[in-house]
NURO-380921 format. One record per residue: residue in one letter; y, z, x of N, C-alpha, C in turn. Coordinates in steps of 0.2 Angstrom, whole numbers, plus 5000, padded with zeros to 4 digits. Each point is the difference from the previous one (the first is absolute). Example, Ala and Ser with C-alpha at 12.3 -4.5 7.8 and 13.67 -1.06 7.14 Angstrom:
% NURO-380921
A497250395066500650004996500650005004/S500549964998500650015004500550034996/
This chain:
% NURO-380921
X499450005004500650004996500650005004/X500549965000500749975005500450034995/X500250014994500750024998499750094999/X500750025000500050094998499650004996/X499650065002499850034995500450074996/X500050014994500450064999499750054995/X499850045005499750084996500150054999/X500150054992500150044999499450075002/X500250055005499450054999500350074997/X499649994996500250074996499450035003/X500350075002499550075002500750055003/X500050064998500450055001499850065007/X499449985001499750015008500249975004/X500550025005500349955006499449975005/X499450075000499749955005499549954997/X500150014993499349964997500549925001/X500550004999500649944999499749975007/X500250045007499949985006499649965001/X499250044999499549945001500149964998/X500250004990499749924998500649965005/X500450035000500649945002499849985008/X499750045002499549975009499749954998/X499550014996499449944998500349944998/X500549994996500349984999500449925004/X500350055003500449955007499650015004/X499550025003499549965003499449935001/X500449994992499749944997500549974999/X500650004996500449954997500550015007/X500249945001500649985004500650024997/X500149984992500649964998499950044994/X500550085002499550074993500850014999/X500250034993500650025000499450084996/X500350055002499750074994500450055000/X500050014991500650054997499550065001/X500150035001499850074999500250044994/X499650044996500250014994499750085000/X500750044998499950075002500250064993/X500049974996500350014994500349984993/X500050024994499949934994500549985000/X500850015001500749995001499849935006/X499649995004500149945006499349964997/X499450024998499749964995500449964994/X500550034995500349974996500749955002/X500150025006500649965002499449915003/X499550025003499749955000499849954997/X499750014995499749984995500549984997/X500850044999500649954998500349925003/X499850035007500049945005499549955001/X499350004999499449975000500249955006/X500150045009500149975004499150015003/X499350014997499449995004499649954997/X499750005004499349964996499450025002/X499950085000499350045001500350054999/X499550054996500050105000499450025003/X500350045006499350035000500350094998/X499550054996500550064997499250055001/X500250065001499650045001499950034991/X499450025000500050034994500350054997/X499950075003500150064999500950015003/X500549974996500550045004500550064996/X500350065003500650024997500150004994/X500349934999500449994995499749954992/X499349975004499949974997499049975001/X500049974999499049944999500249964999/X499449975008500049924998499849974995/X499850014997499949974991500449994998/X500750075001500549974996500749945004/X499750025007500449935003499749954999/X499149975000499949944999500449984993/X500050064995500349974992500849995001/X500250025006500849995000500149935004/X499649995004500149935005499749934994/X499250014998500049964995500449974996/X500150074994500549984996500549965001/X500450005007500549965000500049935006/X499450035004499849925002499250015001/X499749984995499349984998499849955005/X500049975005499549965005500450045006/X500150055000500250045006499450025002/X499550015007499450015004500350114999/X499550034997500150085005499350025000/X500050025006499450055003500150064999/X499550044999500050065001499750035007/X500550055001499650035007500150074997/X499250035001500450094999499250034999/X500050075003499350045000499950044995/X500550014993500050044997499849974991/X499849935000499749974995499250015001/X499949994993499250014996499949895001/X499450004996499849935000500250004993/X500250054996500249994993500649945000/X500350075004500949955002500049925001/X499350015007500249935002499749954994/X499750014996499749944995500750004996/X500250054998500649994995500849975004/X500050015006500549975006499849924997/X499449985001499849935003500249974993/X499650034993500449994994500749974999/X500350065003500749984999500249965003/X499749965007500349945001499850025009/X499950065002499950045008499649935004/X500349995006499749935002499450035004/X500150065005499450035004500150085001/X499650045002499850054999500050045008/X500350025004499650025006500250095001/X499450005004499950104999500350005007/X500550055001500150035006499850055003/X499449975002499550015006500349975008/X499950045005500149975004499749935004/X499449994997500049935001499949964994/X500650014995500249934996500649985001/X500450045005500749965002499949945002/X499549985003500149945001499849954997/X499950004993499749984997500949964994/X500550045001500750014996500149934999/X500349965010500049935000499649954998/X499350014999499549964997500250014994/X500250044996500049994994500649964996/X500650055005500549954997500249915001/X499650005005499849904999499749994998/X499550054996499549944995500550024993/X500250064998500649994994500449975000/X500549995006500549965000499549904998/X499549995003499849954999499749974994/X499950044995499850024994500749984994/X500450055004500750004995500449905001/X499749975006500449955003499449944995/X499450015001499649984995500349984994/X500150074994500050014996500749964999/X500550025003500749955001500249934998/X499049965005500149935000499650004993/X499550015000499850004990500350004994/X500750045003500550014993500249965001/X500249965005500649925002499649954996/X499449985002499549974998499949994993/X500050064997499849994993500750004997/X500650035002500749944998499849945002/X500049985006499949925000499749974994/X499350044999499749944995500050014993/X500650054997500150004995500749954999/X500549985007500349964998499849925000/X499650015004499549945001499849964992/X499850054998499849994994500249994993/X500850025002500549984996500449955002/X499849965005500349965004499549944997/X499449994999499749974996500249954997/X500049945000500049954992499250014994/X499650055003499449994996500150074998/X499950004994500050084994499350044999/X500250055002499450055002500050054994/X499750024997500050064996499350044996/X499950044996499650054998500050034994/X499649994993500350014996499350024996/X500250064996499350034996499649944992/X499550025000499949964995500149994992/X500750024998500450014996500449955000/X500149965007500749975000500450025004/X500150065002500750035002499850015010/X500649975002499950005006500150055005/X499750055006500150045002500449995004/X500149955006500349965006500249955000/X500349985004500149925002500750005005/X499949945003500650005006500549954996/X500650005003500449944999500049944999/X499649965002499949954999499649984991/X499650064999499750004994500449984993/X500750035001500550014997500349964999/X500249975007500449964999499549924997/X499349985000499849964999500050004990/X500050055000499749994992500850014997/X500650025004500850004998500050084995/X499850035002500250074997500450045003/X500150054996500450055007499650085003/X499650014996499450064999499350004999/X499650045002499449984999500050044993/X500350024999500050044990500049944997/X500549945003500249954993499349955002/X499849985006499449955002499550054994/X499950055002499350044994500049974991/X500950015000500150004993499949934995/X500349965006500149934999499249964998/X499650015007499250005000500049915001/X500449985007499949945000499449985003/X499450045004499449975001499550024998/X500350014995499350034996499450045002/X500350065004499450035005499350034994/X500250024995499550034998499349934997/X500249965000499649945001499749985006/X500350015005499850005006499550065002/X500150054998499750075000499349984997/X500049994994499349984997499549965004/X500449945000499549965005499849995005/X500250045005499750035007499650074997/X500150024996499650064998499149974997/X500149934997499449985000499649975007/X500449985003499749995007499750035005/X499449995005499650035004500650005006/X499650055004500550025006500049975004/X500349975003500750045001500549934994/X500250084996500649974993500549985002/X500149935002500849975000499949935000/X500449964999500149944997500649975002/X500249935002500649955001500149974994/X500549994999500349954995500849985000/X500149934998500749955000500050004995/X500750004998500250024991500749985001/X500450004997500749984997500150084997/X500550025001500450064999500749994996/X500150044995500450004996500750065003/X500449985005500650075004500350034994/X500450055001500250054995500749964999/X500249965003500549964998499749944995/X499349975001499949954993499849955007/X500249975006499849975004499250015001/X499849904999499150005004499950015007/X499650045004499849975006499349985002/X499749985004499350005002500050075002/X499250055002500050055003499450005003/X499650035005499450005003499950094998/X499549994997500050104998499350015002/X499850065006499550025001499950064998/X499650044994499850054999499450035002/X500050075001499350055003500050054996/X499550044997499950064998499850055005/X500550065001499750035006499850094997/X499850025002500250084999500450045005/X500450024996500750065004499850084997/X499850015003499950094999499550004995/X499649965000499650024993500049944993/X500749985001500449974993500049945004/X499749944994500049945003500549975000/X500549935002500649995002499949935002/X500349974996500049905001500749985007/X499749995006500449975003500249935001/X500750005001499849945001500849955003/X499849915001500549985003500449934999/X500550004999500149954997500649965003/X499949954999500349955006500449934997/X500850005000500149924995499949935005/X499649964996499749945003500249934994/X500750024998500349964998500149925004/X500350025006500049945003499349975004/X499650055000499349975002499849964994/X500150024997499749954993500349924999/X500550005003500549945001499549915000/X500150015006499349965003499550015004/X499549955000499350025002500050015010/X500549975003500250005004500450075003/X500450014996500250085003499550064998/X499649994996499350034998499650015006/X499949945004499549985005500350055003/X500549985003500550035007499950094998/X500450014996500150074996499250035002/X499449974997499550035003499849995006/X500149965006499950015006500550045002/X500550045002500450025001499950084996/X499650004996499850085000499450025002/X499549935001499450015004500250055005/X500549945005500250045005500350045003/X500250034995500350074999499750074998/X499349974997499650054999499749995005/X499649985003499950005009500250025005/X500649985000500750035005499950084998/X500150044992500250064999499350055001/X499449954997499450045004499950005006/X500249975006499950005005500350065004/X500749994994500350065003499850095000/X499949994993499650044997499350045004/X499849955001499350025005500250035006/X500649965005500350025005500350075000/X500350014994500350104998499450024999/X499549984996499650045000499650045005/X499749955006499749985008500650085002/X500649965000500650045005499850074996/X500150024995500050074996499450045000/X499449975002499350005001499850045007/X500649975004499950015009500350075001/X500450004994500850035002499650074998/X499450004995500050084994499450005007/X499849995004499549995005500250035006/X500649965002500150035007500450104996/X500449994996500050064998499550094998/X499749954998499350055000499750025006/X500049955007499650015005500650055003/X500749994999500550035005500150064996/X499750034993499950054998499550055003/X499449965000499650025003499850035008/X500449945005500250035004500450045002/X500750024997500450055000499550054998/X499750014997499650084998499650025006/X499749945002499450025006500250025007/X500949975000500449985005500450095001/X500250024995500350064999499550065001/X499549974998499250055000499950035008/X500049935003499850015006500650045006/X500549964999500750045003499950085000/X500050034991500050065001499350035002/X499549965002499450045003500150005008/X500249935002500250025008500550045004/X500450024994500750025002499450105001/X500050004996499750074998499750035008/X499849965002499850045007500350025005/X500549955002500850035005500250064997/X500250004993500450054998499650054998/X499150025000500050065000499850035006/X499949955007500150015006500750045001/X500749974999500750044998499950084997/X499749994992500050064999499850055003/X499249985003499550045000500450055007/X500449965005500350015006500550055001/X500449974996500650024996499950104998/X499450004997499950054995499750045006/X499749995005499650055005500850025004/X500449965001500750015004500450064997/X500049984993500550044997499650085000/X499450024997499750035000500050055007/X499849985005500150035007500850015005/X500349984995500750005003500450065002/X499750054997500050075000499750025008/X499449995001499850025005499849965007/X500050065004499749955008499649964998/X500349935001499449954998500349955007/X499349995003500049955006500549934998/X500349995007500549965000499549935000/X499850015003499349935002499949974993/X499850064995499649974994500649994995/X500350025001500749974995500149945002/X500149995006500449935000499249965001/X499350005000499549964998500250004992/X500250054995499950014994500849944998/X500549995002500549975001499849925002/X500050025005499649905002499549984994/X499650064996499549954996500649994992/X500450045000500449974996500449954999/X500249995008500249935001499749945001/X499550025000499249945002499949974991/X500050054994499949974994500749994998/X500550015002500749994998500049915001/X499849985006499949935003499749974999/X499450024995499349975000500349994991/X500350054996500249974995500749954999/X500449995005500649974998499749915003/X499450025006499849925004499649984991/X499750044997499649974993500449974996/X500550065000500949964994500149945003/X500249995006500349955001499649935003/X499150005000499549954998500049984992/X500250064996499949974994500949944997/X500450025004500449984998500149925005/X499849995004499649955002499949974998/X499450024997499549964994500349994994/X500350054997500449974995500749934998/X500150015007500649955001499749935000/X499350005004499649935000499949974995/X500250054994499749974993500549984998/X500550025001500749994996500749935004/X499850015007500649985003499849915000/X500849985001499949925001499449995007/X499649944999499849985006500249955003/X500449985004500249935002499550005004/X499849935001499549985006500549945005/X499850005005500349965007499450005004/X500049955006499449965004500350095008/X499350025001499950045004499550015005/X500349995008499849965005499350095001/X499550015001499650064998500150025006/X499949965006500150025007500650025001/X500550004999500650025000500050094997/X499949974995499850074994499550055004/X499350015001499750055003500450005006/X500349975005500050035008500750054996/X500349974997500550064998500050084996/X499349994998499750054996499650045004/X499649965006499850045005500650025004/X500649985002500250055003500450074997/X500149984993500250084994499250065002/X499549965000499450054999499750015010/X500649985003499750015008499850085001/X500650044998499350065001499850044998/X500049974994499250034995499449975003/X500149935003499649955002499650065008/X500650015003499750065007499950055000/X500150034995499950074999499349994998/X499649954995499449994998499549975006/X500249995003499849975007499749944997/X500449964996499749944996500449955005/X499649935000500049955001499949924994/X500549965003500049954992500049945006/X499649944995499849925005500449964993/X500549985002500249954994499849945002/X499649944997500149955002500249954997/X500649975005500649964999499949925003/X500349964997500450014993499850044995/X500650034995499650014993500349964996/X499949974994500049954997500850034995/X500549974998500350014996499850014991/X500450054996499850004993500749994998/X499850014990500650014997499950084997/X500650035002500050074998500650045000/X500050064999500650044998500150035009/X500549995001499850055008500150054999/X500350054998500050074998499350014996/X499949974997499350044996499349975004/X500249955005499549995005499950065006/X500450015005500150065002499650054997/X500350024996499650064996499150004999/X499949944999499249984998499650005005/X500449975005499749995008499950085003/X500650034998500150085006499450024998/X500050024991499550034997499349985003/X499949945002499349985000499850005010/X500450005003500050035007500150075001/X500450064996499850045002499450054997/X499849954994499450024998499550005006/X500049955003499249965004500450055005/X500450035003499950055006499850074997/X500150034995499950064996499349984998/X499649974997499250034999499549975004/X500050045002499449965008499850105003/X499549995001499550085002500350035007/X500050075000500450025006499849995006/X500449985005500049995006499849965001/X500249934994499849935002500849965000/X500149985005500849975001500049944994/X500649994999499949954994500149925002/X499849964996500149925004499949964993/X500549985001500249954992500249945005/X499849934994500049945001500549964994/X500349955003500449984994499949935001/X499949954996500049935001500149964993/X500049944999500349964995499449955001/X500049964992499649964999500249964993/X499949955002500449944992499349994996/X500150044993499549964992500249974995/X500049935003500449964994500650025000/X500550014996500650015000500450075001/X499450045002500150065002500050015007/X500450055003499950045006499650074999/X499450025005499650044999500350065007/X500350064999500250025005499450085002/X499750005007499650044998500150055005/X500050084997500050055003499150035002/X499850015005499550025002499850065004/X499950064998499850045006499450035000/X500050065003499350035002499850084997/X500350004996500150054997499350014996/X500050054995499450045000499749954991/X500349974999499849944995500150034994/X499749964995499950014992499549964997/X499650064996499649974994500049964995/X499449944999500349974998500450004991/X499550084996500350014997500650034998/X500350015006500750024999500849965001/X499549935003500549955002500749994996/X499849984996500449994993500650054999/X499550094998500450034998500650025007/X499949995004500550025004500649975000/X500349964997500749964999500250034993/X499750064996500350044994500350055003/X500850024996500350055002499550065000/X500350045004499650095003499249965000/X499749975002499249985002499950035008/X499650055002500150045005499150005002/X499849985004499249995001500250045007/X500450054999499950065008500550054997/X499850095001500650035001500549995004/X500750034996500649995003499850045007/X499850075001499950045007499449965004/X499949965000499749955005500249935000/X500449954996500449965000500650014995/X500350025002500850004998500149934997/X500650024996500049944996500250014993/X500449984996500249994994499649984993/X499449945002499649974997500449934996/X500749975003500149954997500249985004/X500149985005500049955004499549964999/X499549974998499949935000499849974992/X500250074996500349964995500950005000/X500349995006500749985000499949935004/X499449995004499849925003499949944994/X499550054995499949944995500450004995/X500450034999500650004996500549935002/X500250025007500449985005499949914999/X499250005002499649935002500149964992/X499750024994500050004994500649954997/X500650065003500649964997500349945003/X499649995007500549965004499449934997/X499750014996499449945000499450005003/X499750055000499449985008499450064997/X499650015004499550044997499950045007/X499450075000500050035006499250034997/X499550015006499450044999500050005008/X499150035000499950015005499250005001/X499850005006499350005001499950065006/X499550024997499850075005499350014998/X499550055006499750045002499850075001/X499550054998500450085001500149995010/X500250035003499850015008500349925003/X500149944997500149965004500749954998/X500450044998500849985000500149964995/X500749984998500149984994500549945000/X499849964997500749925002500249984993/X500550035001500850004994500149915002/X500249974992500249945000500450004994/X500649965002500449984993500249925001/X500149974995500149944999500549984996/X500549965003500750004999500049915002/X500349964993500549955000500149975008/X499649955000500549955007500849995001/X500350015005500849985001500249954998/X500449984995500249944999500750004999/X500449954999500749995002500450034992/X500150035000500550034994500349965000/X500449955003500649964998499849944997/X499149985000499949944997500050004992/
C-alpha cells in the first residue's frame, strides 16, 4: 500500500496504544495514527471522519467497544474496525462481528503481531467491498442506459421493476400507469408459459399499441422465474420497428447482434476466468496469511522466552552476591536472542517485500555479480576456512540485481554453514545454458539432504537442524525462491545425506532490453 494509511486507535492504556502503534509502523511506511484517549477526542473524530481504519480496545473507562463499533458504523458503515482487548468473552465477539466488527484479536503477547495482518486483510475487504458498490452503480446505470426494456411483473399484471428504457418504450411516465394501462398483456403471457415445460419462456414479434396511440414493432422475450418463493414473469423487450423496414436491414440488424452476443460472451467468460482467479488467489493469500502469522508467532516465542527466562534470574538475584562472570553470560544470552529475533523480523520482512515490490529486470553479467559478492562475504569466507572455484566465464542472465545478490549470498553462505565439523568448506560455482535458460550452479560439500525433504526446504521456517547446532532463521531459501520466482526462473536442488548438495536456479537468457 503507497498512499497514507489513516488509523484511529482507541485504547486508554498508553502502553497497550504503544505496541499496537509499534506493530503498526513496522509494517506500513506511509501510517498517519490518531490516538484516542477519551470520548470528547473519539467524537471530535468521527465529526471529522479523517481515518479509514479503527482499531479500539474493548474494556475502556468511559465506554465498550460495541458501543464504538455502533458509533463508527452508524456514521460510516464500510469503515474496517478491529477489536483488540483481553477483557471480552466469545459472546462479545459473535455479537461485535454481528454488528459489522471486521476482526477479533486477544492481547496476548503473541497476537501483536498478528494487528498488521489484520488490518490489510480489512482494509482489503473494505477496498473490495468499495469496487462492488461502484460496480453495481455502473450496472444499474448501464442498464438504464439501455435502448432494450427490462422489467418484472407479478402475475396479476402489475409490474414490480423496470429500468428506463422500459418506460420510455411503451411512452408512459410510471410503472403504476404501464400496470393500469396493461399494454402487453402480461397476464396472458403469464398463462402461457405457465402451460409450458421447463424452462417457461417464450419470443415473440408483435406490433404494440404506445400509451400515446402510436404502432411500433417490438421483439418481447418472456421467462417465468421464482423470486423468494413467488413466481415472477421476466422479461425483455426491444423496438424493432426499423428492423421490420426491409429484409435487408433485418439481415444486417441480425448479424450485428450475432456479434455482439459473442463479443459480450466472450467478455463475460473473460470476467468470469478473471473473477474466478481473483476469489482464488484470495483464498490461497488468506490461507497463507493464517499459516504465515501461525508460524511468525511460533518462531518468535523462543528468543523471547530466552529474554524472559534471563531477564527473570537477573532481576531475582540482584539483591545478592551474584558472580559477575554469570551475569554477564546471563546478559550476552539475552543479547544472543535479542539478535536472533530482530535477524527473523527482518528475514521476514525480506520475504515480504519480494512479494510486493516492483521487479524490473536488466541483462546481468554473473561473473561480475559473484566476484563482487565474494568480496562482501571475504571474511565470513576466512573465518570458515572456506574456499570457492568459480568457473569463468559465467554466462550472463535477465534479473533484478538487488534481489539477485540476496539469492546468491543466501545460497553461498548456506553451502559454507552446513557441512560436519572440522571439515573446511569448498563450494563450486559454474553456469550452464538449457534452452533459453541460464542454469547457475551452487555446489558444496556439506553434510547434504534427504531426498524427502528436498522440496520442503524452500518453505518459510522449514528447519531440518536445530538452531544450537545450525543457526539460522529457517527462511533463507525460501527468500532464494521467492527471490528466483519473481524474477522468472525456478530454483531446486540435488543432494545426498553425507555427500553435499548442488543448489541450482534457472534464470531468463540476457537479451537486449532496447530491442
Amino acid at each position: 500500500m503507497t498512499q497514507e494509511i489513516r488509523i484511529l486507535v482507541i485504547d486508554d492504556n498508553p502502553s497497550d496504544r504503544a505496541l499496537v502503534i509499534r506493530q503498526l509502523q513496522r509494517e506500513f511506511s506511509q501510517l498517519h495514527i490518531q490516538e484516542i484517549r477519551e470520548p470528547e477526542g473519539l467524537a471530535q473524530a468521527v465529526a471529522e471522519g479523517k481515518f479509514d481504519l479503527v482499531i479500539t480496545d474493548y474494556q475502556l473507562r468511559w465506554s465498550n467497544g460495541l458501543e464504538v463499533l455502533h458509533t463508527i458504523k452508524q456514521r460510516y458503515p464500510n469503515c474496517p474496525v478491529i477489536m483488540f482487548t483481553n477483557t471480552g468473552s466469545e459472546e462479545i465477539a459473535v455479537e461485535a462481528m454481528k454488528s459489522g466488527l471486521d476482526d477479533y484479536v486477544l492481547k496476548l503477547p503473541n497476537r501483536y503481531i498478528r494487528i498488521p495482518a489484520a488490518v490489510k486483510v480489512a482494509l482489503e475487504r473494505a477496498e473490495i467491498k468499495r469496487r462492488a458498490t461502484l460496480l453495481e452503480i455502473r450496472l444499474q446505470g448501464l442498464l438504464n442506459q439501455l435502448k432494450v426494456g427490462i422489467f418484472r411483473a407479478y402475475s396479476d399484471g402489475s409490474f414490480i421493476e423496470c429500468n428506463r428504457a422500459f418506460l420510455e418504450l411503451l411512452g408512459v411516465d410510471s410503472l403504476t400507469q404501464a400496470s393500469s394501462m396493461n399494454l402487453l398483456n402480461i397476464q396472458e403471457y403469464y398463462r402461457m408459459l405457465q402451460k409450458q415445460p421447463s424452462p417457461q419462456q417464450q419470443e415473440d414479434e408483435l406490433q404494440l399499441h404506445r400509451a400515446d396511440g402510436t404502432l411500433i414493432w417490438v421483439a418481447l422475450s418472456t421467462t417465468l422465474n421464482q423470486i423468494e418463493g413467488e413466481q415472477v414473469l421476466d422479461g425483455l423487450i426491444e423496438d424493432i420497428t426499423a428492423r421490420k423496414q426491409t429484409d435487408i436491414e433485418l439481415q444486417q440488424l441480425n448479424q450485428t447482434l450475432e456479434e455482439r452476443v459473442k463479443e459480450r460472451t466472450a467478455q463475460l467468460e473473460a470476467a468470469n476466468r478473471d473473477l474466478a482467479e481473483t476469489n482464488k488467489k484470495l483464498e490461497l493469500a488468506n490461507q497463507d496469511l493464517e499459516a504465515f502469522a501461525y508460524s511468525i508467532s511460533h518462531d518468535l516465542q523462543e528468543p523471547l522466552r530466552a529474554i524472559q527466562g534471563f531477564s527473570s534470574v537477573l532481576l531475582e538475584n540482584q539483591r545478592e552476591q551474584f558472580n559477575l562472570e554469570r551475569q554477564q553470560n546471563y546478559l550476552q544470552y539475552i543479547i544472543t536472542s535479542t539478535q536472533q529475533a530482530d535477524k527473523l523480523i527482518q528475514d521476514l520482512l525480506t520475504y515480504s517485500r519480494l512479494s510486493r515490490t516492483e521487479m524490473p529486470l536488466q541483462p546481468i553479467n554473473l561473473s561480475l555479480l559473484i566476484a563482487e559478492i565474494l568480496r562482501q562475504l571475504e571474511l565470513e569466507f576466512r573465518q570458515q576456512q572456506a574456499s570457492v572455484q568459480v568457473a569463468e566465464p559465467l554466462a550472463e542472465v535477465m534479473g533484478n540485481r538487488t534481489v539477485l545478490i540476496q539469492v546468491i549470498t543466501n545460497l553461498l553462505t548456506n553451502a559454507i554453514k552446513f557441512v560436519a565439523p572440522g571439515v573446511p568448506p569448498q563450494v563450486q560455482v559454474w553456469t550452464e545454458k538449457k534452452n533459453e535458460l541460464i542454469r547457475l550452479w551452487v555446489v558444496d560439500n556439506g553434510i547434504g539432504i534427504e531426498a524427502k525433504y528436498q522440496k520442503n526446504i524452500f518453505n518459510v521456517f522449514e528447519r531440518l537442524h536445530g538452531s544450537e547446532v545450525y543457526p539460522g532463521t529457517g527462511i533463507g531459501l525460501a527468500i532464494v525462491r521467492k527471490g528466483v520466482e519473481r524474477m522468472g526462473g525456478q530454483v531446486g536442488v540435488e543432494s545426498q545425506p553425507r555427500q553435499g548438495s548442488q543448489f541450482w536456479i534457472d534464470l531468463p537468457i540476457a537479451t537486449d532490453i532496447n530491442q
